[in-house]
KOLGU-715774 format. One record per residue (C-alpha): residue number from 1; residue in one letter; x, y, z. Coordinates in steps of 0.2 Angstrom, whole numbers. Layout:
residues N
@seq = NUM; type = a; east = X; north = Y; up = Z;
...
//
This chain:
residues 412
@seq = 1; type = x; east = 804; north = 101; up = 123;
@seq = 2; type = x; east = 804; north = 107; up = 105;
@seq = 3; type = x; east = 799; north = 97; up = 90;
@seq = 4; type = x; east = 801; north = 100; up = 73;
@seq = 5; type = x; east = 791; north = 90; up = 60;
@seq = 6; type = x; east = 796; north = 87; up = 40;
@seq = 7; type = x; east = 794; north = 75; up = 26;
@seq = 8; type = x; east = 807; north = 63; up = 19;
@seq = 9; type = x; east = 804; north = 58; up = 2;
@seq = 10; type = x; east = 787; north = 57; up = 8;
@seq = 11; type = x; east = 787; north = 49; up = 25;
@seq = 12; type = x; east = 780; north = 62; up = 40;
@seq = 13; type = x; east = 797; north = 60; up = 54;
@seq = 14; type = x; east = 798; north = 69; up = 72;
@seq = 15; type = x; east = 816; north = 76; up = 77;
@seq = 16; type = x; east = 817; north = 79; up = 96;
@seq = 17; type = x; east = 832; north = 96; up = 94;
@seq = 18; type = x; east = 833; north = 96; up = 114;
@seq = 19; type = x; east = 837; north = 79; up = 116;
@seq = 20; type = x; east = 848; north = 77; up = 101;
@seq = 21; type = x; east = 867; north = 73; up = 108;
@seq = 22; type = x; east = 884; north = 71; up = 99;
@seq = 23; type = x; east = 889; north = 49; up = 102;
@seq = 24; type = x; east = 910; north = 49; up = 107;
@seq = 25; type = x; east = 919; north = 64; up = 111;
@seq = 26; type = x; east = 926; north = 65; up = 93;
@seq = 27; type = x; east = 910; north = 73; up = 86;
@seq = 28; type = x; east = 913; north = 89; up = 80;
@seq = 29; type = x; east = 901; north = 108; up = 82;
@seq = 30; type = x; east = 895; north = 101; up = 62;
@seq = 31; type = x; east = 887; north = 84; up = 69;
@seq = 32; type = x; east = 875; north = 96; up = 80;
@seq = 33; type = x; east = 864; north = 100; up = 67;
@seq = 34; type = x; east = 858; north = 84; up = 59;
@seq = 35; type = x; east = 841; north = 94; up = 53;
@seq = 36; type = x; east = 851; north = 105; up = 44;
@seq = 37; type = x; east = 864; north = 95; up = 37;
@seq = 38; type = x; east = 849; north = 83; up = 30;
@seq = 39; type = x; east = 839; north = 97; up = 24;
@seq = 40; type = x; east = 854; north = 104; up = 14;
@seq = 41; type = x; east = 860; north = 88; up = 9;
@seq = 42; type = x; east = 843; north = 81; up = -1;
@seq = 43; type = x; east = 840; north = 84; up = -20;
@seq = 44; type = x; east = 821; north = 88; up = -15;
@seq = 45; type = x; east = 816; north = 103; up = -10;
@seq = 46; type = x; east = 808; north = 107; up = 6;
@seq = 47; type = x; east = 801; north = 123; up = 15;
@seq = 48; type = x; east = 789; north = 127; up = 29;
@seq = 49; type = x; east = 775; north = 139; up = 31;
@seq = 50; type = x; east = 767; north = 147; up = 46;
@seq = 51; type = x; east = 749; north = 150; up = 47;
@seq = 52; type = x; east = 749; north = 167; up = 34;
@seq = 53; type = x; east = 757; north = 156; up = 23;
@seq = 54; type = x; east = 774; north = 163; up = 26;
@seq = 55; type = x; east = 790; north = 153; up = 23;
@seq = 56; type = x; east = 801; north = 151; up = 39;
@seq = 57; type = x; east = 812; north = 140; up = 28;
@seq = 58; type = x; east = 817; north = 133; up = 13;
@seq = 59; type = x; east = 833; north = 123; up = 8;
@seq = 60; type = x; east = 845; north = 126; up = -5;
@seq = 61; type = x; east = 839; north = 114; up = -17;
@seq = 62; type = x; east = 821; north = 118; up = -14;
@seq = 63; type = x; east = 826; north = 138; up = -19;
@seq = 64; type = x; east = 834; north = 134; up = -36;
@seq = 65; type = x; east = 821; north = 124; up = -42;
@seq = 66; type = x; east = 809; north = 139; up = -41;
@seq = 67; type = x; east = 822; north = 150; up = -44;
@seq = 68; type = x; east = 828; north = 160; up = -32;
@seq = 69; type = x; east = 841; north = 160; up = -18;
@seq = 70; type = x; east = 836; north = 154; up = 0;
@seq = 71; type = x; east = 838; north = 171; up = 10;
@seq = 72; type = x; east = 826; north = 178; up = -5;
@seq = 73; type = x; east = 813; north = 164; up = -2;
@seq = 74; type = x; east = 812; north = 167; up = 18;
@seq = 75; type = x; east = 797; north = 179; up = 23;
@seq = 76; type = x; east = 789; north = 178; up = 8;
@seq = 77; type = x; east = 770; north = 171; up = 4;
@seq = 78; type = x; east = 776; north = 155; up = -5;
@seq = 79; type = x; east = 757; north = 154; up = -14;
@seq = 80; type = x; east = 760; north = 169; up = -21;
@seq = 81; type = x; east = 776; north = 167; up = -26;
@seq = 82; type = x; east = 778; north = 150; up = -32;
@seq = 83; type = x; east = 760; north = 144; up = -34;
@seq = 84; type = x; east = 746; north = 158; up = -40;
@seq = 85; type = x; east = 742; north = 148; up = -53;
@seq = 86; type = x; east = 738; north = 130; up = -61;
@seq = 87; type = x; east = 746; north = 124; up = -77;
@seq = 88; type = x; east = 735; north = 133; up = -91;
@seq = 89; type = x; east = 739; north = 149; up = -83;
@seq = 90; type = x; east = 724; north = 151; up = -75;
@seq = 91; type = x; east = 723; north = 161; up = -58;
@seq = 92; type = x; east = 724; north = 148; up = -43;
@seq = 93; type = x; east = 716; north = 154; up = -27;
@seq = 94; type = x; east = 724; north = 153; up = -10;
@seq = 95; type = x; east = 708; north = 144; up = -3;
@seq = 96; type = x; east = 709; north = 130; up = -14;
@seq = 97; type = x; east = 727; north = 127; up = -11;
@seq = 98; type = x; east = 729; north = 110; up = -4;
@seq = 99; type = x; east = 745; north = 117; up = 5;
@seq = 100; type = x; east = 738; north = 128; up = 17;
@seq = 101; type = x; east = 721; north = 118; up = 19;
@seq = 102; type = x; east = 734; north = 104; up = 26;
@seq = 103; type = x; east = 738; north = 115; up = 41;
@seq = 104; type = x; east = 720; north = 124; up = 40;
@seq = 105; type = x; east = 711; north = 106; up = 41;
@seq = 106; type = x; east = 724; north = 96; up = 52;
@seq = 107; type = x; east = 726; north = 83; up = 37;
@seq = 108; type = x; east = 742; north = 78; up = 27;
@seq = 109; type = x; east = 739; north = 78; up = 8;
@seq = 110; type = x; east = 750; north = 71; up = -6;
@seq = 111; type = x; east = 746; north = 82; up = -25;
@seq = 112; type = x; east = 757; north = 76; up = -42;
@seq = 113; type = x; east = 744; north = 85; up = -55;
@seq = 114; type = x; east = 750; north = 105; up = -53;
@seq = 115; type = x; east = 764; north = 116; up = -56;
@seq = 116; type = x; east = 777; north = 126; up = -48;
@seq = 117; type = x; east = 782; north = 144; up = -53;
@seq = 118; type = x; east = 801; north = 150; up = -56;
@seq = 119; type = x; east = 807; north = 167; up = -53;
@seq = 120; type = x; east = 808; north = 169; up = -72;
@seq = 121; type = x; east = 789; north = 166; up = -77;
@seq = 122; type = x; east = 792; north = 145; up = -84;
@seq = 123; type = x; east = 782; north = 133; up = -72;
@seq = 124; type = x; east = 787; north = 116; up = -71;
@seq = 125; type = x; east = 777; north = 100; up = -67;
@seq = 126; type = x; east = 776; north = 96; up = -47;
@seq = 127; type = x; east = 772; north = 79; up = -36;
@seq = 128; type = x; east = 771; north = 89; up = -18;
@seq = 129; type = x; east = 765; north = 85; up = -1;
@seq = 130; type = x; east = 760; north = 95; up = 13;
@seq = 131; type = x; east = 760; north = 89; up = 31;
@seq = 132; type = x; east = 755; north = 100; up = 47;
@seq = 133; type = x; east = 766; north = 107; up = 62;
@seq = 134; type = x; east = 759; north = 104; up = 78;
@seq = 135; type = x; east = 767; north = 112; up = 93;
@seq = 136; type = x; east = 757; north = 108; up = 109;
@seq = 137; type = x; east = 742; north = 101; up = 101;
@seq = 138; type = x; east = 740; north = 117; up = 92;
@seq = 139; type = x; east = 742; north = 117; up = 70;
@seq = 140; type = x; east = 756; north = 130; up = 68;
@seq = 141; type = x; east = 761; north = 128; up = 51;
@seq = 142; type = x; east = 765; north = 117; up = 36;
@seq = 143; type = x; east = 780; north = 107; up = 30;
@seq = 144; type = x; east = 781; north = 105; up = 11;
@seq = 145; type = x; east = 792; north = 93; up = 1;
@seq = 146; type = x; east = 791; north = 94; up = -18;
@seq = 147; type = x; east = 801; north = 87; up = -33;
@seq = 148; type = x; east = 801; north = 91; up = -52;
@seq = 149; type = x; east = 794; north = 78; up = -61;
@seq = 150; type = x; east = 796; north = 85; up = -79;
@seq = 151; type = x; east = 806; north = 68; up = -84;
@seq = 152; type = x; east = 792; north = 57; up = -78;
@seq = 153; type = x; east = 779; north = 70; up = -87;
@seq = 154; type = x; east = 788; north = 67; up = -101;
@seq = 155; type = x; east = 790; north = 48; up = -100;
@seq = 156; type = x; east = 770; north = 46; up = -95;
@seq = 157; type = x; east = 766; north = 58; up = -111;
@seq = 158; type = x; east = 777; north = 48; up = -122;
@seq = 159; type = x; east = 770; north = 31; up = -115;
@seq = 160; type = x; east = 754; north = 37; up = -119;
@seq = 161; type = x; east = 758; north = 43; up = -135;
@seq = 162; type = x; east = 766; north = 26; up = -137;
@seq = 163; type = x; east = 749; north = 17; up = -131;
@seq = 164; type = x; east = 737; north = 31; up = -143;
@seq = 165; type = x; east = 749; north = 25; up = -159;
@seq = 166; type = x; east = 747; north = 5; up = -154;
@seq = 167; type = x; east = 728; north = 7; up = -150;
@seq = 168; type = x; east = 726; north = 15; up = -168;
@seq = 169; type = x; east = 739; north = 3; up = -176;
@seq = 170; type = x; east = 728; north = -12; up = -169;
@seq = 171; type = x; east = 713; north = -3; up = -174;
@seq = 172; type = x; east = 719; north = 0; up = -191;
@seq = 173; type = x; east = 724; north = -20; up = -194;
@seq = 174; type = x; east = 708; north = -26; up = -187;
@seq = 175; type = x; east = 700; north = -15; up = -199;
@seq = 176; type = x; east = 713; north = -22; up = -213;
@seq = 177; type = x; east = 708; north = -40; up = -206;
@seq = 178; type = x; east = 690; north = -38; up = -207;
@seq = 179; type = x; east = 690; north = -32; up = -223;
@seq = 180; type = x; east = 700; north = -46; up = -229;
@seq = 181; type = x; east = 688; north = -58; up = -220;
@seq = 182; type = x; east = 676; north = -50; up = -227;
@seq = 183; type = x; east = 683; north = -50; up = -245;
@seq = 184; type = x; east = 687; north = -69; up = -241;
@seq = 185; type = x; east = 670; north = -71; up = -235;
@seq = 186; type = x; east = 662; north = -63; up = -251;
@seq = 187; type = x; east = 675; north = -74; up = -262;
@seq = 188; type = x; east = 669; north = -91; up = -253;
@seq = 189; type = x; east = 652; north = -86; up = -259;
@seq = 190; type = x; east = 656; north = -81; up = -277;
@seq = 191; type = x; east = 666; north = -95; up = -278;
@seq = 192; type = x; east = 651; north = -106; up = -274;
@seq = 193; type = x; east = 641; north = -97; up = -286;
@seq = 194; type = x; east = 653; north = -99; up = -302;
@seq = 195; type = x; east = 655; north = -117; up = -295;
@seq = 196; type = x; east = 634; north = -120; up = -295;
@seq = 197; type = x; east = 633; north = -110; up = -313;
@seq = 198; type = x; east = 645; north = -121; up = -319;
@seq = 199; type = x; east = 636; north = -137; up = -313;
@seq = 200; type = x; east = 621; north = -129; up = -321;
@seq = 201; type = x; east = 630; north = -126; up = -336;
@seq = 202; type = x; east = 637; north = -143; up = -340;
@seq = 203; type = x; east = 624; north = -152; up = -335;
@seq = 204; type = x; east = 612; north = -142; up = -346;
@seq = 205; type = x; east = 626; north = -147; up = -362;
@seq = 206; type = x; east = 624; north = -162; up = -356;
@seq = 207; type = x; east = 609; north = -162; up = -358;
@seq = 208; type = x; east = 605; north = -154; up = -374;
@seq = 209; type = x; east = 618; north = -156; up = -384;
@seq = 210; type = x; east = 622; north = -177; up = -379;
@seq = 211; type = x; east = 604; north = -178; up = -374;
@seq = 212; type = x; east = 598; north = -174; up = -391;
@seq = 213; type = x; east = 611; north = -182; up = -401;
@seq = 214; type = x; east = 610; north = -198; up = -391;
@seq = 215; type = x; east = 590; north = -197; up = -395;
@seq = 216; type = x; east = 594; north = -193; up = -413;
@seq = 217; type = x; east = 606; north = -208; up = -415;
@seq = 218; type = x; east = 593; north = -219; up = -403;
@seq = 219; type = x; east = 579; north = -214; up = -417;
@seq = 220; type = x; east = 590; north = -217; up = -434;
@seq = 221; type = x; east = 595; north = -236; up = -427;
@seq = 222; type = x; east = 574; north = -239; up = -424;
@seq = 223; type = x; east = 573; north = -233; up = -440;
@seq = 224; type = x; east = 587; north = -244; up = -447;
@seq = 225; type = x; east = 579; north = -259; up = -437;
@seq = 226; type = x; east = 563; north = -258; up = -443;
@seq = 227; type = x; east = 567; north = -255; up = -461;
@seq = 228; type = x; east = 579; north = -272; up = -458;
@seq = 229; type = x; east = 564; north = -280; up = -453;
@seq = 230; type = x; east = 552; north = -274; up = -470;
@seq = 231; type = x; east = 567; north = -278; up = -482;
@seq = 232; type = x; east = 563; north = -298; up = -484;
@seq = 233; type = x; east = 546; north = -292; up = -491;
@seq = 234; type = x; east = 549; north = -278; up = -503;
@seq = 235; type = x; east = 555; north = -278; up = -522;
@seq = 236; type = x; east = 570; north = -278; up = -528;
@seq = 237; type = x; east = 566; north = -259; up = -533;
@seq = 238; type = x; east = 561; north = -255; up = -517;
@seq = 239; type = x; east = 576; north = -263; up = -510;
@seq = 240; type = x; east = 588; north = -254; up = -518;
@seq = 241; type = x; east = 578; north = -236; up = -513;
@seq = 242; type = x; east = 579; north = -243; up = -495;
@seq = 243; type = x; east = 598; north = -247; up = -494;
@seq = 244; type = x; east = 602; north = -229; up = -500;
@seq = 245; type = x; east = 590; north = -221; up = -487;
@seq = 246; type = x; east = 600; north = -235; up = -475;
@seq = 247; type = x; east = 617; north = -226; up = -480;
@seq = 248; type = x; east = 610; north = -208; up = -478;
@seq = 249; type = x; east = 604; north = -213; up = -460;
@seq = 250; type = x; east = 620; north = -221; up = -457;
@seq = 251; type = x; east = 630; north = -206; up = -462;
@seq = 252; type = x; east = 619; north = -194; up = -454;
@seq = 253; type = x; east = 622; north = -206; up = -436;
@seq = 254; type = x; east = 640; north = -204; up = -441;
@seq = 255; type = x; east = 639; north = -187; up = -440;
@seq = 256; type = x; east = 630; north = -185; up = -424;
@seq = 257; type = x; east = 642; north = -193; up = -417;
@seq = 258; type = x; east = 657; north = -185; up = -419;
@seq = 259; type = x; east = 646; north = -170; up = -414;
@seq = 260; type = x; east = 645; north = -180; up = -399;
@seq = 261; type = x; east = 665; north = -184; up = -396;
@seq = 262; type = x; east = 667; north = -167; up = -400;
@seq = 263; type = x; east = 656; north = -159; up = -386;
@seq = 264; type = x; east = 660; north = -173; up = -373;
@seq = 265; type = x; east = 678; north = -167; up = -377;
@seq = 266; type = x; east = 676; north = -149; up = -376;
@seq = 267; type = x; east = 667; north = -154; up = -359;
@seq = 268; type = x; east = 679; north = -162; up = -352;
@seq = 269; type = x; east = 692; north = -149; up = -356;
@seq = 270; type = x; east = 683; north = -137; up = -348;
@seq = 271; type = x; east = 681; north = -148; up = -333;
@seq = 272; type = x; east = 699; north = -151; up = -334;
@seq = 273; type = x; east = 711; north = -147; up = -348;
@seq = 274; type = x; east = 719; north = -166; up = -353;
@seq = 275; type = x; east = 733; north = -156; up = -364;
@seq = 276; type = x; east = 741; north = -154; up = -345;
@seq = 277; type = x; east = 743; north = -173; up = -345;
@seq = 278; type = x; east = 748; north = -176; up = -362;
@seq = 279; type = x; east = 758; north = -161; up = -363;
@seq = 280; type = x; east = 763; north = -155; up = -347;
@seq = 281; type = x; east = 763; north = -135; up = -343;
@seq = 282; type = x; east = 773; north = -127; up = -356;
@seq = 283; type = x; east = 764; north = -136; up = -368;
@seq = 284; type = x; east = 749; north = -131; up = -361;
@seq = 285; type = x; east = 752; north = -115; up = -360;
@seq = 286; type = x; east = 756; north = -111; up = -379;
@seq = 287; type = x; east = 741; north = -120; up = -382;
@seq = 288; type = x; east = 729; north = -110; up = -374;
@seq = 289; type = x; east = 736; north = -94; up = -381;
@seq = 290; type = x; east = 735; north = -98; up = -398;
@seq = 291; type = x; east = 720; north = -105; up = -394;
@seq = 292; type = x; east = 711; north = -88; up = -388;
@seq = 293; type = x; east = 721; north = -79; up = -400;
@seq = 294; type = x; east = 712; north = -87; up = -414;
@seq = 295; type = x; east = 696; north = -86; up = -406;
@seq = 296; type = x; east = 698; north = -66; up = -404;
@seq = 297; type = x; east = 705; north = -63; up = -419;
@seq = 298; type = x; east = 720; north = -55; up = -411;
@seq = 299; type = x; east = 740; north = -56; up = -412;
@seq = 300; type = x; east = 750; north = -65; up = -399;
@seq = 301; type = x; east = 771; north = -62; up = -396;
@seq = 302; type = x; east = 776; north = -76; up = -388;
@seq = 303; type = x; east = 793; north = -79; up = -378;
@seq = 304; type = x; east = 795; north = -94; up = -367;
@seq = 305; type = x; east = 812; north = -96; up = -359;
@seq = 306; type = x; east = 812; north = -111; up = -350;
@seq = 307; type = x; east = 818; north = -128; up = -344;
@seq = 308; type = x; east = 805; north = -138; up = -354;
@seq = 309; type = x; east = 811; north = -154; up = -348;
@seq = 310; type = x; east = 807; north = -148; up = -331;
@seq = 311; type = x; east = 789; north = -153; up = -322;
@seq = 312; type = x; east = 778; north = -146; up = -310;
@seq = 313; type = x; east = 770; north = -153; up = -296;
@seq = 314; type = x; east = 752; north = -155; up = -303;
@seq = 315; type = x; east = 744; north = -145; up = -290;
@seq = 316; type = x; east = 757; north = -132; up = -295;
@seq = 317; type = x; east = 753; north = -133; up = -312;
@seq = 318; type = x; east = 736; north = -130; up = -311;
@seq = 319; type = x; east = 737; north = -115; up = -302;
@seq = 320; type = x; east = 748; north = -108; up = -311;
@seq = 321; type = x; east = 738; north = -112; up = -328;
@seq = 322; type = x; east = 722; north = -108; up = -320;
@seq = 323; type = x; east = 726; north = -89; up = -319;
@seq = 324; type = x; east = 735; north = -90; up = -336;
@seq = 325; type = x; east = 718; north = -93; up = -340;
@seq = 326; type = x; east = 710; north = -80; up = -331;
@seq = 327; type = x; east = 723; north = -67; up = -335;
@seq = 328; type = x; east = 718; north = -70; up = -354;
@seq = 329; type = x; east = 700; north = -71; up = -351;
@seq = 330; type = x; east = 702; north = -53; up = -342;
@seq = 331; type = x; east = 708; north = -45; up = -360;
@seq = 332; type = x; east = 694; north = -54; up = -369;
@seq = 333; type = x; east = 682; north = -48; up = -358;
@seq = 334; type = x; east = 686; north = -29; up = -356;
@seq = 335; type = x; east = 704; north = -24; up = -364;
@seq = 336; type = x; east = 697; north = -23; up = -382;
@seq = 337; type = x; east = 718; north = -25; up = -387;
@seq = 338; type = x; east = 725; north = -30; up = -403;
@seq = 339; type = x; east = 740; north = -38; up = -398;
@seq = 340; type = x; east = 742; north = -50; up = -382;
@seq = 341; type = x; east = 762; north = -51; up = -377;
@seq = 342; type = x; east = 763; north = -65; up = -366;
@seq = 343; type = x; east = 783; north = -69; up = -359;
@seq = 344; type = x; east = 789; north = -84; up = -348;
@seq = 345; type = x; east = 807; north = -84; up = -340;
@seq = 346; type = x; east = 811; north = -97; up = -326;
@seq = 347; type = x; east = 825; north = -88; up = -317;
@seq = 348; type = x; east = 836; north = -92; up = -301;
@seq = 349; type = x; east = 820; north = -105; up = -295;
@seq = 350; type = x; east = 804; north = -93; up = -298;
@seq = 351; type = x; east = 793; north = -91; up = -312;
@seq = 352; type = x; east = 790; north = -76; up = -320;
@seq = 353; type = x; east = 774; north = -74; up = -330;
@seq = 354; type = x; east = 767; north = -59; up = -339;
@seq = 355; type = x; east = 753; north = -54; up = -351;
@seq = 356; type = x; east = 753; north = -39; up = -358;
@seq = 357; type = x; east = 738; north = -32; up = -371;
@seq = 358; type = x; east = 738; north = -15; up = -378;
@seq = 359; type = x; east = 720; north = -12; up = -375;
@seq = 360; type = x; east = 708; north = 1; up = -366;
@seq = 361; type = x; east = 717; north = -1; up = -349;
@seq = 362; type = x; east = 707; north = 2; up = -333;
@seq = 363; type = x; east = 711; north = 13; up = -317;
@seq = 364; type = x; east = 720; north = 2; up = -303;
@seq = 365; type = x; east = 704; north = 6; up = -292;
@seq = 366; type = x; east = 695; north = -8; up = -304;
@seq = 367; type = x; east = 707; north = -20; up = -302;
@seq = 368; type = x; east = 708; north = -20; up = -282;
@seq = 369; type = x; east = 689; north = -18; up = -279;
@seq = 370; type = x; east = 679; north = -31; up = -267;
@seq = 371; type = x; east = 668; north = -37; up = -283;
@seq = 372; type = x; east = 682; north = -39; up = -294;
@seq = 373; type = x; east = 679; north = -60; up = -292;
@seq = 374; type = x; east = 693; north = -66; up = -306;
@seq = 375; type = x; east = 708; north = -56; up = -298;
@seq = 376; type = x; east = 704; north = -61; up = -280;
@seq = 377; type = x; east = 703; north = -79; up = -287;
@seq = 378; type = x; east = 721; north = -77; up = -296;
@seq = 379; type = x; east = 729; north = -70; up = -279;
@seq = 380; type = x; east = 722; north = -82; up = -268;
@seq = 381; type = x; east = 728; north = -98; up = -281;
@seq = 382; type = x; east = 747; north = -90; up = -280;
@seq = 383; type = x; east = 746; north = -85; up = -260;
@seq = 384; type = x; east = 742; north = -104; up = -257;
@seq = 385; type = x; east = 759; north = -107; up = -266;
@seq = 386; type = x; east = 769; north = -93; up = -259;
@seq = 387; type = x; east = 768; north = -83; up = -276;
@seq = 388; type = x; east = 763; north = -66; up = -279;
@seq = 389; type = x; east = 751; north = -59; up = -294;
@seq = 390; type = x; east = 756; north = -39; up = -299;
@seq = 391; type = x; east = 746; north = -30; up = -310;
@seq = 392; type = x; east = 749; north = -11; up = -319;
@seq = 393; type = x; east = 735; north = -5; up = -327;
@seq = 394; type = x; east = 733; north = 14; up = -335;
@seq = 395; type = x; east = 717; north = 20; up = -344;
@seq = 396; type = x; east = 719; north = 20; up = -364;
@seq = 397; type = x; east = 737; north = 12; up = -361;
@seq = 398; type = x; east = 733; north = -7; up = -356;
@seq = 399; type = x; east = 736; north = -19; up = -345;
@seq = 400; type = x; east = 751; north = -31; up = -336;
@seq = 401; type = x; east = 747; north = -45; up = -326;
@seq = 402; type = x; east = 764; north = -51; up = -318;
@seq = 403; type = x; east = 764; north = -70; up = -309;
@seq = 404; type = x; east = 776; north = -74; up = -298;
@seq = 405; type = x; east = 780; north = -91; up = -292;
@seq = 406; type = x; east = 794; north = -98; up = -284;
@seq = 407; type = x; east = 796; north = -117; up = -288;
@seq = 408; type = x; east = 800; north = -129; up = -275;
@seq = 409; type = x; east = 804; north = -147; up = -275;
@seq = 410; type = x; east = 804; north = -144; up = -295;
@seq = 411; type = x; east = 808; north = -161; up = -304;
@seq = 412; type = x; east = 822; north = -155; up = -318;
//
């Protein structure tokens, strides 16, 4: 009996030639080689070696992948001819070749990390397996199936590529995200600190300037209530010196405290501006920038086009006066500018604010770095309301700070 053994799409099968018959009396001479017509018939190629590593047969598809046609194939030492040498071009050794050490060593092996070599000098990517012939116990060859895997190469490579670019793209926002934590965690802190120094700061006007206005006034009355209580014994003379000394102390108390309405006012205002209440925003707004425009001696162009019959939210308000605040604070800190152009349009349900100085200007670098305190605070208050603050900046050519806000639920 005489067995022939080969792989299908990997799977090791036995055909048994001798006692292969037709089934019926209609089968044809072309039925009587079922080997053949399979081995012809498949889109993987399939040869077998003997023990010199001479193919004894290859099939038709097998031979085009490597580029040759069958009857070329047949004889020939398919290492040399098809697998001499790995991928880099480097020269591979018949010893090592998996594909004879399958009929050398008895064992079956499966390889999808090495080329094949065509007829015209181009290799192509290779998942093979080598099974042994046995014929009587004895090892008398190898059968090899191999396909070209260049597409799956090809979708393996872009999947990693795929995985490479997503790995750096999650790399790059966790990076993005811990800076931002970061920055977040850095503005938490400064924000403590400003809120502590302004604690500090109040409660040291407070204290010197009520504090010593308070004690001023508390020693003027003992002063008046004592000299009350000496007036019944003193000349007419006398009398008369005292009540004029009486309407200089009461003068002077008079004046200490207005001091003191004063201060308590501008202390107040600080803590929280009451124009907003009495005024509401617009007002507000105009207030402040005559306000610092006098104090710094500089030229405001205002433009405010808006519905001023139309309020805020409170919270909205604030925020949105706050970094009006800051933005001018930011020119009479460093822009040295003559001129301040503030412009206010209310347009299709956002606000557009801007303030513009002609002063020394400052490299964008300035205005996006961690420590820059005053602009991470004006962000932050328009992202908790969905708006947006821009700023253009150019050395020797000023500054625009842009706020943009959009207004929901707006009472008109």
């Amino acid at each position: 009996m005489r067995v022939v053994a080969y792989s299908l799409h990997g799977v090791f099968m036995h055909l048994d030639l001798q006692h292969l018959k037709p089934v019926g009396s209609g089968v044809t001479d072309a039925w009587r080689d079922p080997l053949g017509l399979m081995l012809a018939s498949t889109g993987e190629g399939f040869f077998g070696v003997d023990l010199e590593g001479l193919c004894v047969f290859i099939n038709p598809a097998g031979a085009r992948m490597i580029g040759f046609e069958p009857h070329q194939v047949l004889g020939q030492n398919m290492h040399i001819l098809t697998h001499h040498s790995h991928g880099d071009g480097a020269h591979y050794p018949m010893d090592d070749c998996p594909i004879y050490n399958a009929f050398r060593q008895g064992q079956p092996c499966r390889i999808d990390r090495e080329v094949f070599w065509r007829q015209d000098g181009s290799s192509f990517p290779v998942e093979y397996s080598s099974y042994p012939v046995f014929d009587q116990g004895q090892v008398r060859g190898a059968v090899v199936t191999f396909v070209d895997i260049t597409a799956r190469k090809r979708a393996e490579d872009a999947l990693h590529q795929a995985k490479n670019d997503l790995e750096a793209r999650v790399a790059e926002r966790t990076h993005a995200l811990e800076t931002a934590l970061q920055q977040l965690r850095e503005l938490a802190a400064w924000s403590e600190t400003v809120r502590e120094e302004e604690r500090t700061r109040i409660a040291r006007e407070v204290h010197d300037e009520l504090g010593s206005l308070l004690v001023a006034l508390k020693m003027d009355v003992g002063w008046l209530d004592k000299r009350l209580s000496e007036q019944e014994q003193r000349a007419a003379i006398e009398a008369q010196r005292m009540r004029e000394k009486m309407r200089g102390k009461c003068q002077n108390m008079g004046r200490l405290i207005e001091n003191a309405v004063v201060n308590v006012g501008r202390i107040i205002t600080d803590l929280r501006p009451s124009i907003l209440d009495h005024q509401g925003l617009w007002g507000a707004l105009e207030w402040q920038a005559q306000e610092f425009v006098q104090s710094a001696e500089q030229v405001l162009k205002w433009r405010m086009d808006v519905n001023e019959q139309m309020e805020l939210p409170e919270p909205l308000a604030m925020a949105v006066f706050r970094i009006f605040q800051e933005m001018l604070s930011n020119i009479g800190r460093h822009a040295k500018a003559r001129t301040v152009d503030v412009d206010i349009v209310e347009r299709q349900g956002c606000l557009y604010l801007s303030v513009e100085d002609d002063g020394c200007g400052a490299d964008s670098e300035a205005f996006e770095s961690p420590q820059a305190y005053g602009i991470m605070g004006m962000r932050e208050r328009a992202r908790h309301f969905g708006g947006v603050v821009e700023i253009d900046s150019q050395r020797a050519r000023g500054t625009c700070m842009r706020l943009t806000m959009p207004l929901k639920e707006v009472t008109r």
